[in-house]
C-alpha positions as a printed NumPy array, in Angstrom:
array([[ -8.153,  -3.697,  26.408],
       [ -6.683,  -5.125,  22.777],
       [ -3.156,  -5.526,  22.91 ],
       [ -0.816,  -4.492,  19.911],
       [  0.284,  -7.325,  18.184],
       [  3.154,  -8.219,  15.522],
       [  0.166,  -8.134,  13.1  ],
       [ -1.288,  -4.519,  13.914],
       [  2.632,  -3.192,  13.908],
       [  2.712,  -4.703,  10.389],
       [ -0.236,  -3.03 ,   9.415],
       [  0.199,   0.195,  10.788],
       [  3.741,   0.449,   8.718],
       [  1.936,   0.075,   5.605],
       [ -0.367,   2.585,   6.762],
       [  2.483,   4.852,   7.302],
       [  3.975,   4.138,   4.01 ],
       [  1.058,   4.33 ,   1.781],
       [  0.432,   7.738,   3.627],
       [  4.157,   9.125,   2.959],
       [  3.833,   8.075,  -0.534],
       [  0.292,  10.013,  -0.681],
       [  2.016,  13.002,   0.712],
       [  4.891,  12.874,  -1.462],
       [  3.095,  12.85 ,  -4.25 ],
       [  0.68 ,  15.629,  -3.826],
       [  3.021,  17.448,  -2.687],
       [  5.341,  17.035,  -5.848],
       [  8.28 ,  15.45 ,  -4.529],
       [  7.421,  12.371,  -6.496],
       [  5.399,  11.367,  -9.158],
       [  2.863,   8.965,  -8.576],
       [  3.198,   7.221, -12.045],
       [  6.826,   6.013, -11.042],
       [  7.808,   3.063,  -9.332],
       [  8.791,   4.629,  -5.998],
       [  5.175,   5.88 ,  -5.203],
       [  3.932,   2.426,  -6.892],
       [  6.134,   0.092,  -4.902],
       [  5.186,   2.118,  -1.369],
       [  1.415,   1.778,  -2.257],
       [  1.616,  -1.826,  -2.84 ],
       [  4.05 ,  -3.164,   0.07 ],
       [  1.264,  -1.271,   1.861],
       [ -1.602,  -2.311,   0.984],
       [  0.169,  -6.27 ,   1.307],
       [  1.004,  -5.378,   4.688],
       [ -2.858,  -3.875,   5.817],
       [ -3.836,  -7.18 ,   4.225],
       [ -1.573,  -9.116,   6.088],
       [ -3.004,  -7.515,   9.436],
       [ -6.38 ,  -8.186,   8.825],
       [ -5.636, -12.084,   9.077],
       [ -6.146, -11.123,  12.451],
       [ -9.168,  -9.318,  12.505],
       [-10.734,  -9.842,   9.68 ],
       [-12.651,  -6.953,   7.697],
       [-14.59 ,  -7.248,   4.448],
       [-14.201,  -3.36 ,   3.721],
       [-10.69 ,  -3.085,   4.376],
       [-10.31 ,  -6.226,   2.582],
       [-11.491,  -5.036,  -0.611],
       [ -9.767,  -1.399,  -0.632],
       [ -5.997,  -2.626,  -0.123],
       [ -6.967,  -5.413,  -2.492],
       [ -7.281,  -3.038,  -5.358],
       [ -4.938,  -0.489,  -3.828],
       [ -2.796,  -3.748,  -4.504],
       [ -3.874,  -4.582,  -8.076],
       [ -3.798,  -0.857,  -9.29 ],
       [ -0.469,  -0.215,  -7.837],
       [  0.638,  -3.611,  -9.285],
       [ -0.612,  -2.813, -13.029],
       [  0.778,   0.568, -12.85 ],
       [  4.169,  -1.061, -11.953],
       [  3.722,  -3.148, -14.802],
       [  2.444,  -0.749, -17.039],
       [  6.005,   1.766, -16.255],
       [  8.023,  -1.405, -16.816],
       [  6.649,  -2.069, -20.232],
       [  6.978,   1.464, -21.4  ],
       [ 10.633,   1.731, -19.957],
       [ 11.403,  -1.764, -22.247]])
Protein backbone atom coordinates (compact mmCIF):
# COMPACT_ATOMS: atom_id res chain seq x y z
CA UNK A 1 0.00 0.00 0.00
CA UNK A 2 1.29 3.82 -1.06
CA UNK A 3 1.84 5.81 1.83
CA UNK A 4 0.75 9.60 2.01
CA UNK A 5 3.53 11.69 1.69
CA UNK A 6 4.39 15.55 2.36
CA UNK A 7 4.05 15.73 -1.47
CA UNK A 8 0.43 14.14 -1.92
CA UNK A 9 -0.73 16.45 1.32
CA UNK A 10 0.59 19.36 -0.80
CA UNK A 11 -1.26 18.36 -3.63
CA UNK A 12 -4.38 17.45 -2.26
CA UNK A 13 -4.60 21.21 -0.62
CA UNK A 14 -4.47 22.66 -3.93
CA UNK A 15 -7.01 20.31 -4.94
CA UNK A 16 -9.12 21.52 -2.18
CA UNK A 17 -8.52 25.07 -2.97
CA UNK A 18 -8.96 25.13 -6.62
CA UNK A 19 -12.28 23.21 -5.81
CA UNK A 20 -13.55 25.93 -3.12
CA UNK A 21 -12.70 28.57 -5.51
CA UNK A 22 -14.79 26.55 -8.32
CA UNK A 23 -17.63 26.40 -5.91
CA UNK A 24 -17.50 29.86 -4.89
CA UNK A 25 -17.70 31.04 -7.99
CA UNK A 26 -20.55 29.21 -9.50
CA UNK A 27 -22.21 29.65 -6.82
CA UNK A 28 -21.87 33.57 -6.85
CA UNK A 29 -20.09 34.29 -3.81
CA UNK A 30 -17.16 35.42 -5.87
CA UNK A 31 -16.39 36.38 -9.13
CA UNK A 32 -14.07 34.45 -10.98
CA UNK A 33 -12.50 37.48 -12.88
CA UNK A 34 -11.09 38.84 -9.45
CA UNK A 35 -8.02 38.11 -7.84
CA UNK A 36 -9.36 35.98 -4.98
CA UNK A 37 -10.71 33.17 -7.33
CA UNK A 38 -7.41 33.86 -9.56
CA UNK A 39 -4.88 33.60 -6.76
CA UNK A 40 -6.75 30.16 -5.31
CA UNK A 41 -6.62 28.64 -8.89
CA UNK A 42 -3.04 29.30 -9.30
CA UNK A 43 -1.45 28.43 -5.72
CA UNK A 44 -3.36 25.30 -6.77
CA UNK A 45 -2.49 24.32 -9.66
CA UNK A 46 1.55 25.19 -8.31
CA UNK A 47 0.88 22.95 -5.58
CA UNK A 48 -0.72 19.72 -7.92
CA UNK A 49 2.45 20.48 -9.87
CA UNK A 50 4.58 20.36 -7.07
CA UNK A 51 3.10 16.79 -6.14
CA UNK A 52 3.60 15.29 -9.26
CA UNK A 53 7.53 15.60 -8.77
CA UNK A 54 6.74 12.57 -7.12
CA UNK A 55 4.81 10.70 -9.40
CA UNK A 56 5.12 12.05 -12.36
CA UNK A 57 2.05 12.46 -14.89
CA UNK A 58 2.09 13.93 -18.38
CA UNK A 59 -1.82 14.67 -18.25
CA UNK A 60 -1.91 16.22 -15.02
CA UNK A 61 1.14 17.95 -15.98
CA UNK A 62 -0.26 19.79 -18.74
CA UNK A 63 -3.82 20.77 -17.13
CA UNK A 64 -2.41 22.61 -13.87
CA UNK A 65 0.20 24.00 -16.24
CA UNK A 66 -2.34 26.07 -18.03
CA UNK A 67 -4.70 26.18 -15.07
CA UNK A 68 -1.40 28.06 -13.96
CA UNK A 69 -0.80 30.31 -16.99
CA UNK A 70 -4.58 31.26 -17.41
CA UNK A 71 -5.01 32.06 -13.83
CA UNK A 72 -1.65 33.94 -14.02
CA UNK A 73 -2.70 36.20 -17.18
CA UNK A 74 -6.01 36.82 -15.74
CA UNK A 75 -4.19 38.14 -12.59
CA UNK A 76 -2.28 40.20 -14.77
CA UNK A 77 -4.85 41.20 -16.96
CA UNK A 78 -7.17 42.63 -13.47
CA UNK A 79 -3.95 44.34 -12.38
CA UNK A 80 -3.53 46.29 -15.55
CA UNK A 81 -7.11 47.36 -15.74
CA UNK A 82 -7.14 48.36 -11.94
CA UNK A 83 -3.75 50.73 -12.90
Amino acid sequence: MASFTPLDAIGMAGVVLMLIAYALTVSGRIDPLRPAALVCNLIGAVAVLVSLTRAFNWSSAVIESAWAVIAAAGLVRWWLRSR
